[in-house]
Backbone as CSV, one residue per row, in Angstrom:
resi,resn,N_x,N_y,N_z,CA_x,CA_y,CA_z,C_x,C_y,C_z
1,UNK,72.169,152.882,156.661,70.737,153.100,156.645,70.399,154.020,155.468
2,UNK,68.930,153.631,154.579,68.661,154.490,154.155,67.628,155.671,154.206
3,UNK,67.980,156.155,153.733,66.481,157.356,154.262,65.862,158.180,152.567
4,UNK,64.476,158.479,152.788,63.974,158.967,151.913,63.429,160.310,152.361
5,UNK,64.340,161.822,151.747,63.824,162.890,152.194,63.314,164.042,151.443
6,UNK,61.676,164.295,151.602,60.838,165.496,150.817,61.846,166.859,151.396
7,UNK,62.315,167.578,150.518,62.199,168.799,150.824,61.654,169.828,150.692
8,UNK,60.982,171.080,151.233,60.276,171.741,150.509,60.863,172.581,149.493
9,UNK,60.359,173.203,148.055,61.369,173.546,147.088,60.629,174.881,146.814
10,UNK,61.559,176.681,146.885,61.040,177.780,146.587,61.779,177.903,145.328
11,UNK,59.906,178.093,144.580,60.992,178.503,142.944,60.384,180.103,143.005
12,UNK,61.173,181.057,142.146,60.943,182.299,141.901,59.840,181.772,140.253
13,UNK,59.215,183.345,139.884,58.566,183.169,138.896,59.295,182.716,137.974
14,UNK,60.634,183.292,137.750,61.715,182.953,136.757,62.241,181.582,136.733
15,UNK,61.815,180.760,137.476,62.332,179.067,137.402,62.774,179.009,137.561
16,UNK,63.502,180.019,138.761,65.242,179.173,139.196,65.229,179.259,140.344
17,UNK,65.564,178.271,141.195,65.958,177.745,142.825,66.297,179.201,143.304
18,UNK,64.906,178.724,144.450,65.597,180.522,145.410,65.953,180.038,146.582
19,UNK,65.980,178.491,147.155,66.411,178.147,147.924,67.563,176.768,147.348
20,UNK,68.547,176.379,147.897,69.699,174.715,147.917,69.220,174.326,149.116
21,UNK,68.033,173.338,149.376,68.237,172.804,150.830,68.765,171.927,150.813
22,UNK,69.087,170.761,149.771,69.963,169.684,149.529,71.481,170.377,150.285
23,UNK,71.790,171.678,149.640,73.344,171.673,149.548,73.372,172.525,151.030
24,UNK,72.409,172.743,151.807,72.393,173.076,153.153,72.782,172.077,153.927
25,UNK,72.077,171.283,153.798,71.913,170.167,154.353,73.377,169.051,154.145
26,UNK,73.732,169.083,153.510,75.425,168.750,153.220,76.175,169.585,153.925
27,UNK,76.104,170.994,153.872,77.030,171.499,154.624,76.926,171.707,156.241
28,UNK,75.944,171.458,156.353,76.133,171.135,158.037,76.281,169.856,158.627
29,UNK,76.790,168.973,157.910,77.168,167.600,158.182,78.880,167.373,158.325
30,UNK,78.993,166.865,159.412,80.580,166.504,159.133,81.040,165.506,157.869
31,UNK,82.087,165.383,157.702,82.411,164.371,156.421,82.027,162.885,156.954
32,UNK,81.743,162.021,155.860,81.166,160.748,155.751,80.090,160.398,156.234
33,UNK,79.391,161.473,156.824,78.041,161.077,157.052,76.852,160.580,156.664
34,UNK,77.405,161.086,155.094,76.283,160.555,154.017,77.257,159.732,152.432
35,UNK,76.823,158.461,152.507,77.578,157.714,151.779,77.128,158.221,150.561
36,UNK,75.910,158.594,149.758,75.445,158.556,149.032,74.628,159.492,148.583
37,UNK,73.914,159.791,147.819,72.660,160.701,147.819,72.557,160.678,146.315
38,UNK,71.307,160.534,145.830,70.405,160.387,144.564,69.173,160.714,144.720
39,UNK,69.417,162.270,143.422,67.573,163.302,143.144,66.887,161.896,142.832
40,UNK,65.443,161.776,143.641,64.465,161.203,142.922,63.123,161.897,141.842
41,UNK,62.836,162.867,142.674,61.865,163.552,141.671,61.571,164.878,142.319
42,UNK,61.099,165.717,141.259,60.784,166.591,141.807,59.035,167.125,141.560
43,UNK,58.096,167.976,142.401,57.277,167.941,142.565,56.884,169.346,142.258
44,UNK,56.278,169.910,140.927,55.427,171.325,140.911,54.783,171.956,142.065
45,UNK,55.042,173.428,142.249,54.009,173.869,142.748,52.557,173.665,142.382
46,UNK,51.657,173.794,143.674,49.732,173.804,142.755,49.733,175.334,141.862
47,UNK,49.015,175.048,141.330,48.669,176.026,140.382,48.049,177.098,141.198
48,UNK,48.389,178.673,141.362,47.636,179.530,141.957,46.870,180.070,141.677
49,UNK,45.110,180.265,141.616,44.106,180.854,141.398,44.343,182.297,140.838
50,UNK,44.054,183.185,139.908,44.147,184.701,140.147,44.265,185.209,140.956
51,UNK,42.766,185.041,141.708,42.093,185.314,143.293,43.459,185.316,144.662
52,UNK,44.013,184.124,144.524,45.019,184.143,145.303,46.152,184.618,145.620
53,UNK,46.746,185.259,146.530,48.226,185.938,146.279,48.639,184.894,147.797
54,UNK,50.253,185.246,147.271,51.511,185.010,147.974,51.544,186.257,149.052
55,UNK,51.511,185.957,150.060,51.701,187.158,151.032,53.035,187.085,151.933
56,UNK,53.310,186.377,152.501,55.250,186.191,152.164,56.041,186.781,151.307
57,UNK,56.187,186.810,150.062,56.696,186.583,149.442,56.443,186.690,147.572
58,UNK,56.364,188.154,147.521,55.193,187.923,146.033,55.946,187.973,144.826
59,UNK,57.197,187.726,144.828,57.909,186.914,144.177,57.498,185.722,143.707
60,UNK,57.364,185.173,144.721,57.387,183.509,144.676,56.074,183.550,143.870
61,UNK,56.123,182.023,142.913,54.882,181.248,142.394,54.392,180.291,143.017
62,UNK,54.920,179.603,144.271,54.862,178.778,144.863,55.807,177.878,145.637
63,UNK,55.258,177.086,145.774,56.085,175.782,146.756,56.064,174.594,146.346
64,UNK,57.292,174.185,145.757,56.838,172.469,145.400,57.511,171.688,146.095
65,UNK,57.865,170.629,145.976,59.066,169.848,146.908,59.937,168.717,145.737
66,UNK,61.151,168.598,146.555,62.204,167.558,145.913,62.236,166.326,146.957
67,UNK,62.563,165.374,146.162,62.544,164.049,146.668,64.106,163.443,146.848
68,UNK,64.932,163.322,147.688,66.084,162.642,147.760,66.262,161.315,148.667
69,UNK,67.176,160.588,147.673,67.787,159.659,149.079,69.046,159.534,149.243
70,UNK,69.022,159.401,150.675,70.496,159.220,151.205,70.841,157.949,151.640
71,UNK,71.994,157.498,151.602,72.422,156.267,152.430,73.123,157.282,153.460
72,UNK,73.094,156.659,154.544,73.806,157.175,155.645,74.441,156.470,156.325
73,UNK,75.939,156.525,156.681,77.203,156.016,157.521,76.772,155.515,158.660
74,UNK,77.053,153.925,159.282,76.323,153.195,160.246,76.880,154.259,161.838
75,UNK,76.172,154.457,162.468,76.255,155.597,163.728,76.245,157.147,163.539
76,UNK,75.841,157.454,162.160,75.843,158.590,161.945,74.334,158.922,161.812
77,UNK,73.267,157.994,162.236,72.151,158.204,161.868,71.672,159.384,162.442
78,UNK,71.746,160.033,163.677,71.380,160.810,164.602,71.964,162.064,164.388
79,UNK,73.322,162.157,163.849,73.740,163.501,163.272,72.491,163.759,162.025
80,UNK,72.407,162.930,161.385,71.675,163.275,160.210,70.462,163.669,160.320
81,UNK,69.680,163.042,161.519,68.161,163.465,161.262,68.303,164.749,161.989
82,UNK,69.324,165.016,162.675,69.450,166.599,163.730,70.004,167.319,162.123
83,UNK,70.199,167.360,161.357,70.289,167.987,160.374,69.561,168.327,159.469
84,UNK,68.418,167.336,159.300,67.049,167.497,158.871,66.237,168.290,159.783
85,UNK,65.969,167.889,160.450,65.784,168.975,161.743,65.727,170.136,161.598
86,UNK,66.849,170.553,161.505,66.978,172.441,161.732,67.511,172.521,160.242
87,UNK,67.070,171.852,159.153,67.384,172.315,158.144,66.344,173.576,157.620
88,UNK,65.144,173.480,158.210,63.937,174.780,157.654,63.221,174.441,156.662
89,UNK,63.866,173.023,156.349,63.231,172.689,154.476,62.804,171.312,154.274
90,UNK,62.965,170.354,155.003,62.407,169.284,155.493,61.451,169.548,155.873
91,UNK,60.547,168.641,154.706,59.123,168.135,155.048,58.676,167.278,155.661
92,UNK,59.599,165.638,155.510,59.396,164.786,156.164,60.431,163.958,155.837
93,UNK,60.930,162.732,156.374,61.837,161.588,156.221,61.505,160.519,156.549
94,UNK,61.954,159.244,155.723,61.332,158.148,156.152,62.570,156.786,155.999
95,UNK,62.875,156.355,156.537,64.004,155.586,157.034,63.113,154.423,155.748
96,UNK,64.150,153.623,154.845,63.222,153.363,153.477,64.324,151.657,153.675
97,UNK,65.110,151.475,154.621,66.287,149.953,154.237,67.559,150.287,154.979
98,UNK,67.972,149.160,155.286,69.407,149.160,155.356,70.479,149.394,154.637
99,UNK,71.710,149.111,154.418,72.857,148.866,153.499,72.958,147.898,152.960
């Protein structure tokens, strides 16, 4: 099966990944669960007003998201979306074909 998954993406002002949810998300998977996986795109934060602040986090410039897909190992579908799940960084998933 394949699946198509947004993650949400924290960049620091400095442009560099303050979060890996991709490589989270791998490591809480047992082996062969995921045949495959290919970045599709990635998505800017919106632009923040002056006016506006980060109150979380005032580091951060924002929130953008990454686009991946996975093929996933036939009966392993259910490990995987419980991994999306409690990954914290999943936005959404969308089951996109078979093998």
């Amino acid at each position: 099966m394949n699946y198509r998954v947004v993650f949400r993406e924290r960049r620091s002002e400095k442009a560099t990944g303050a979060a890996n949810p991709v490589g989270f998300l791998q490591g809480n998977l047992s082996e062969n669960v995921i045949r495959n996986s290919s970045f599709v795109a990635r998505n800017a934060p919106e632009a923040k007003t002056p006016s506006e602040s980060v109150e979380a986090d005032e580091e951060l410039s924002g929130l953008g998201t990454e686009i991946w897909e996975y093929e996933v190992a036939e009966g392993k579908e259910q490990e995987f979306k419980d991994a999306l799940l409690n990954s914290g960084s999943m936005v959404e998933f969308t089951l996109i074909g078979n093998n």
